[in-house]
N, C-alpha and C positions, 0 to 999 in steps of 0.2 A: 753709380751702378750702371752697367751696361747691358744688354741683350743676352749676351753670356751668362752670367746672373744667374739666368731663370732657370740655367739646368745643372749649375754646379751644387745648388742647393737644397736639391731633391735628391730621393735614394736613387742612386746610382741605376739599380738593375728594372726598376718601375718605368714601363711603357710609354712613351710619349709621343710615337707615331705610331700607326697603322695604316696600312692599305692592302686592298684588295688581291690575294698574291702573291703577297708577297710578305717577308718576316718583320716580326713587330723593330724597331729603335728605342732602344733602350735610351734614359737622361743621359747616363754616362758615356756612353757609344757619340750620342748629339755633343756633347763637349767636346771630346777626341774629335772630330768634327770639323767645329768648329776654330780648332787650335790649328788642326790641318789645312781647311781653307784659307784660313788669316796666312799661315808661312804662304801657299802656293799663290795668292797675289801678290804677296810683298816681293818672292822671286819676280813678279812678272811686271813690279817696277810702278803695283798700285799703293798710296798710299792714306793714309787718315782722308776721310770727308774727298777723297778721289771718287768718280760718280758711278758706279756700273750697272750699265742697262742689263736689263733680266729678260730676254724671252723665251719663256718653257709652257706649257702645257699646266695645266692646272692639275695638282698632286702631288705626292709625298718631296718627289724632289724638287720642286717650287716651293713647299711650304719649306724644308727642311735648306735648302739655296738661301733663301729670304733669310732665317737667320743666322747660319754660318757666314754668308756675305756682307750682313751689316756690322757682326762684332769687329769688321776689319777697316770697311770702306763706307760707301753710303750707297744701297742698294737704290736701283732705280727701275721697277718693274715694269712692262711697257702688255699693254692690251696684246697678244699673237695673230688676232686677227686683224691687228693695221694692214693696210696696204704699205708697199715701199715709199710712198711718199710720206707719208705719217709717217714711219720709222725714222725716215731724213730728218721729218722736220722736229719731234721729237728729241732727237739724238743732238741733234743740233744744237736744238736749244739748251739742252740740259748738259751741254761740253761732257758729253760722259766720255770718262779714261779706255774704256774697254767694253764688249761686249757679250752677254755670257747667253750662249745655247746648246743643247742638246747634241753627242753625237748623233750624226745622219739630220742634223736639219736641214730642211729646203725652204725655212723661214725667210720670206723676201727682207726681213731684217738683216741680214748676213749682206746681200746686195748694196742698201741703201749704208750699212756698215763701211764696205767698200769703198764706196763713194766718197765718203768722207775721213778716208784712212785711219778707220776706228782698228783697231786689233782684237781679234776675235779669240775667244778665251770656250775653250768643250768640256760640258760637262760628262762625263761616260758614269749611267746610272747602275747599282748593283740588284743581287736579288734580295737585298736587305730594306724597305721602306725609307729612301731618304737618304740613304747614305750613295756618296757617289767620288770620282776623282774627278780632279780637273787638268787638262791640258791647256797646249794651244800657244797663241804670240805671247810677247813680253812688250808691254804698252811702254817699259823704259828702263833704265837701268834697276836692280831688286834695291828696295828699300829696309833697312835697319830699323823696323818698328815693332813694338806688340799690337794689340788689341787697341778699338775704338777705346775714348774717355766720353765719360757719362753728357758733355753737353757737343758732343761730335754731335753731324749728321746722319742718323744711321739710316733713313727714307727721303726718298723726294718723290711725288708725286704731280701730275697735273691739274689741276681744277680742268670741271668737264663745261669748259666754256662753251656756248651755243651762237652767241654773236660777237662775241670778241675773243682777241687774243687769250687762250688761256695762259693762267698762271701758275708758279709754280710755289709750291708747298715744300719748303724744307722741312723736317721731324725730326726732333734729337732723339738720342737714347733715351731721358729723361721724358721728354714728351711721351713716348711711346709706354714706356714703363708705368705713368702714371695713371692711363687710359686703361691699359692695362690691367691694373692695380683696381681701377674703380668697377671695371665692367664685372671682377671677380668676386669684390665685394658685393655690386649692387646683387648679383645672382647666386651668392653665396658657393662659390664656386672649390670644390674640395680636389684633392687625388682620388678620389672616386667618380668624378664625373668623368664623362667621352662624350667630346664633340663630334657630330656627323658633318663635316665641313661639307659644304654645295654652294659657296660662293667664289667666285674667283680671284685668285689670289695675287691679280692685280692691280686690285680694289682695296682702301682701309678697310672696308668692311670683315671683307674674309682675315686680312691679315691682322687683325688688332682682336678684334671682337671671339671668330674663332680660334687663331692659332697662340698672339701672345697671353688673352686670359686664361685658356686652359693651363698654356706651361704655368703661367704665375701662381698657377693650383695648385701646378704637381698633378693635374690630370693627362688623358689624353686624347689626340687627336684622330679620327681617323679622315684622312685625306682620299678625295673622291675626286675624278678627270671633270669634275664641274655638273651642275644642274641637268639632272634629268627626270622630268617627273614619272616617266616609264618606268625607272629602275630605280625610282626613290625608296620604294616600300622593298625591293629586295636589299637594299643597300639597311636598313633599319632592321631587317633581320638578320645578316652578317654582322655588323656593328656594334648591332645593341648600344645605341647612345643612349645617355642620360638627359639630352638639348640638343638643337640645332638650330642655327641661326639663318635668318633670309630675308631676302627683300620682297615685299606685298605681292607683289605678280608672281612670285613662284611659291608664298602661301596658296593662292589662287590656284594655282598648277596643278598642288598635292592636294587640294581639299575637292578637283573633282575626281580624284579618282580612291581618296576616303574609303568612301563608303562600300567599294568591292573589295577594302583590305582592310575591312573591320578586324579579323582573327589578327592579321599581324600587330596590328595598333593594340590590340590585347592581351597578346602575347610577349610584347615588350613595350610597355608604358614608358612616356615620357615623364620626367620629370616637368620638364615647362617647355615654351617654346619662343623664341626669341625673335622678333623684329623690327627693323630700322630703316635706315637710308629712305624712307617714302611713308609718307604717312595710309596709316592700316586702314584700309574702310570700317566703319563700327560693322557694318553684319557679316565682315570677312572674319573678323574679332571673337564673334559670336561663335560663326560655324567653327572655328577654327579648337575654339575651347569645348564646344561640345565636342566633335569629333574624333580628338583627341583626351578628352577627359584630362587637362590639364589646365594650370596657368596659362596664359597668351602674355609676355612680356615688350610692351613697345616703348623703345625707345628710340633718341632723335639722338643725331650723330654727323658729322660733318668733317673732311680733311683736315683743313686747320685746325678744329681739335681735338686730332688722333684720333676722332671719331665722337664716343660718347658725351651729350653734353646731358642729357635727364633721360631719365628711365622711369617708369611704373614700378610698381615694387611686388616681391612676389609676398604668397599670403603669411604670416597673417595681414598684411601690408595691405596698401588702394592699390587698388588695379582702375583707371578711367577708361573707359571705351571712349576714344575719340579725341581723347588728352595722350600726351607723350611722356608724363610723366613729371617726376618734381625733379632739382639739380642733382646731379649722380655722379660727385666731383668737383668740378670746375663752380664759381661762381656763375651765377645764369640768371638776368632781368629781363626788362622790357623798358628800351628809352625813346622818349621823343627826339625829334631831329636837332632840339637845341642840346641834347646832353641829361635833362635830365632822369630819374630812373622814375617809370609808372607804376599806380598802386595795385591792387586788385581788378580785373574788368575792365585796365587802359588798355586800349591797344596801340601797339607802336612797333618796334624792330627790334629783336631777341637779339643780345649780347653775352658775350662770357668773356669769362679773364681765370687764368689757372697753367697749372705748370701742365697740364697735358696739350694748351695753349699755343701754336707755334707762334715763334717772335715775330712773324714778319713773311713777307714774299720774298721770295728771288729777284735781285734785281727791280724792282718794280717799285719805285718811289712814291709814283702817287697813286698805286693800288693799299699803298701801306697808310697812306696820310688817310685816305678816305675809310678803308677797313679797320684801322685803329684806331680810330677817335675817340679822345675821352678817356683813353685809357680802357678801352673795350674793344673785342672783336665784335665786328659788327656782322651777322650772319646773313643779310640781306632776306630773310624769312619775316614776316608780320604774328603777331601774335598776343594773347595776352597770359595774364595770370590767374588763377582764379584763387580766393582765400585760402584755399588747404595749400597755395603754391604750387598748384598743377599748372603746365602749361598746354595750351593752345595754340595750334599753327592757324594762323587762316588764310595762309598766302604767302608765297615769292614775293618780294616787293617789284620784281623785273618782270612776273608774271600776270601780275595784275592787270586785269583789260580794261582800257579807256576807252568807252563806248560812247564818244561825242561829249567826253566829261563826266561822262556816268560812271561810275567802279564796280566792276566786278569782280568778287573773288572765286580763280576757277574752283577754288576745293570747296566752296559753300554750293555750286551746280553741282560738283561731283556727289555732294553725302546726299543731297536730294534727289537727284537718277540713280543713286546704289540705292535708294528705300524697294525699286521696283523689282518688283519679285521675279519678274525677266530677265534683267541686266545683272552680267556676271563681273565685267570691269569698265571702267568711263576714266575718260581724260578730257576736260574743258579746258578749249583755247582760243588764242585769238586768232579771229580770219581778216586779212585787211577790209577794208570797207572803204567805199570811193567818197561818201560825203562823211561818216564817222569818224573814219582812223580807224576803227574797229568794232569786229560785231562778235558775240559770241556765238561758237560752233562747240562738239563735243562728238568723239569717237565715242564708239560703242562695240561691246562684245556682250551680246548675248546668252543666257545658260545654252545647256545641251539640251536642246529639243526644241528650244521654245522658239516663237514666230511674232516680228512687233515690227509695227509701221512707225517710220518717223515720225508722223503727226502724233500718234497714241503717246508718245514720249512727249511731246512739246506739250500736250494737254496735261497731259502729270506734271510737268514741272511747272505749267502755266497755273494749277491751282495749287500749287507751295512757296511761288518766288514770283517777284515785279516782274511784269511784263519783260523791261529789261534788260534781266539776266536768265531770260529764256531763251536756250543756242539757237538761235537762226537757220542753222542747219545744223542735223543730227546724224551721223556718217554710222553705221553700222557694217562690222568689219568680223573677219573670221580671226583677226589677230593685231593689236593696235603694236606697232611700230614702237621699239624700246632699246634704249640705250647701252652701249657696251657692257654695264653691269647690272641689266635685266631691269633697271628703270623707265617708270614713264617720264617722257619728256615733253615739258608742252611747247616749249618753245620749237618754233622751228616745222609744229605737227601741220601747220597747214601748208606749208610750202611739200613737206613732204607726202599729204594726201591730196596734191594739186588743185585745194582752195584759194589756193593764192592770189 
């Protein structure tokens, strides 16, 4: 089964895109579609698991691109706000066949494209949601093919390396389908539901969790130019979703400005609310489900595998504040360094194995010896399990700060400064230290109004936690520095708030 799949199988005339403006996308329209983009590569000389770089704008024609381009080729989405050096080096890396952008781009992508005699392939959007033609070069002579097979490539993505070379994530059909398949299940997901997409769609996250579970429903999508919490609440009243899926920091976003869009939040109820990629603070959890008067659904999710690997469940089901959930799919432990699997309460290194599971890296030998061990991917996250089979983050294993031998883990300082009724968001990292190796430090965002001294903070967490793993310095910011998919990132935070 391939990508294609998900919309031959639905009634034809039932809605699967929307956005703002423009006319809904019919299943059947997205098939025709789809049939159509697969001929104009093949003219243009791309063929099976051929790679093609994607720069568009977050929105119907990027969600609706993503997958009319993978039933054919292997779609290869790239961040729009690279600089042209990233785009080289990107491109580069990923030998992509061709490159596909917008008519009228001034995308520095098309440049570093040049550079490297990539052939640039326009997409021209209509006034239809998603539906679009393509022009442009012919990357080689047209090739005699139908549609992707179910263990093609139909994604490749990068890992968001911070100190080394990142890698690269191939994802089959089958990978993607199955992820899919579970995120629809775990959420009970029908043709009646509508996704409010606000994630970007050059991330798994948006593309798996919001775009291909919905189709696997038979629901639909409404596609939105990306995160904004100004226009969040007008965006849920044009849409009327039934879920929306995000990452912590942009729960964070919407829930302060909640409470001045009480009517709309009442006027069109959520069914639930869905979050991943970054573990949820518990009193963000809290606000979040009061404010809403719904589920809060967290789940943990990761590139290599297609995203979802455990989720909370919705009611009558457990919901844990603070846990991510039990396995949502894929198999998913906890093993010690020698292999073996731990019981209840061990803590060790989260593993999974499952066909949403990619086989392997690009190229990259002994990223695969070391990531695959035992017959498990190994997630590099620390964690445990607790008896119901819930799981437990407590840690990066690469995050972890060695404080002269001492361990700290940043998310155990982080749940202990989110208790204080001041602090709206925290990120605990490491800062170098001249006789340590390392001391801890911690950014700070404050609520709206409120006023707190460094020291007031180091005395709160000095009577919760070992001396220790009290930050050394506490950096209070109007906005802590976050990653191209609205992530905090720790590594890297002191070089970037010139603790260094």
């Amino acid at each position: 089964m391939i990508l294609k799949n998900l919309l031959v199988t639905r009634e034809p005339s039932a809605t699967a895109l929307s956005a703002q403006g423009l006319s809904d996308l019919a299943y059947g329209v997205f098939a025709a579609l789809c049939d159509e983009t697969a001929a104009a590569l093949r003219a243009r000389g791309l063929a099976r698991n051929d790679k093609l770089a994607i720069v568009l704008p977050n929105g119907p024609n990027m969600a609706a691109s993503f997958v009319a381009t993978a039933t054919a080729v292997t779609a290869a989405p790239l961040n729009p706000a690279y600089r042209e050096d990233e785009f080289h080096f990107y491109m580069d890396d990923l030998k992509v066949k061709a490159l596909l952008v917008e008519e009228g781009s001034t995308s520095s992508a098309i440049v570093a494209a040049r550079r490297l005699g990539i052939p640039l392939i326009t997409l021209r959007a209509t006034r239809q949601a998603g539906v679009f033609t393509l022009s442009g070069d012919a990357a080689g002579p047209s090739v005699n093919q139908g549609h992707a097979e179910h263990d093609d490539i139909a994604l490749v993505l990068h890992t968001s390396g911070t100190t080394s070379r990142p890698k690269i994530v191939p994802l089959t059909h089958q990978n993607l389908l199955a992820s899919a398949n579970n995120i629809r299940n775990t959420l009970r997901l029908t043709e009646e539901d509508r996704c409010l997409n606000i994630m970007p769609l050059f991330h798994i996250h948006g593309l798996v969790a919001a775009i291909l579970a919905t189709l696997s429903a038979g629901g639909s999508v409404f596609a939105t130019p990306g995160f904004n919490a100004l226009k969040f609440f007008g965006l849920i009243e044009e849409a009327r979703p039934s879920w929306y899926t995000a990452v912590p920091t942009m729960h964070q976003a919407i829930l302060s400005r909640a409470e001045r869009n009480k009517d709309v939040i009442k006027a069109h109820p959520l069914r639930f609310i869905r979050s991943s990629s970054a573990s949820l603070p518990v009193p963000v959890f809290h606000a979040l489900e009061a404010a809403f008067a719904c589920p809060v659904i967290e789940a943990y999710a990761m590139t290599e595998n297609a995203h979802q690997m455990t989720s909370n469940q919705l009611p009558p089901g457990t919901r844990k504040p603070g846990f991510v959930g039990c396995a949502a799919g894929p198999e998913v432990a906890v093993m010690a360094p020698d292999g073996r699997l731990l019981g209840p309460g061990e803590e060790g290194e989260v593993v999974t194995r499952g066909p949403n599971v990619t086989a392997g890296y690009e190229n990259n030998p002994s990223a695969n010896e070391s990531g695959f061990a035992f017959g498990w991917f190994h997630t590099g996250d620390q964690g445990f399990m607790d008896e119901d089979g819930f799981l437990k983050i407590t840690g990066r294993l690469k995050e972890i700060i060695n404080r002269g031998g001492e361990k700290v883990a940043p998310m155990e300082v982080d749940e202990v400064l989110m208790q204080h009724e001041a602090v709206a968001q925290v990120v605990t990292f490491a800062m170098p230290h001249e006789k340590l190796g390392e001391e801890v430090a911690a950014a700070i965002v404050l609520r709206e109004g409120m006023v707190l001294a460094e020291r007031e903070l180091q005395d709160f967490a000095n009577a919760r936690l070992a001396a220790f793993k009290v930050p050394k310095r506490i950096v209070i910011l109007d906005e802590i520095p976050k990653g191209a998919t609205g992530k905090l990132q720790r590594i890297g935070l002191a070089q970037k708030l010139g603790l260094a």
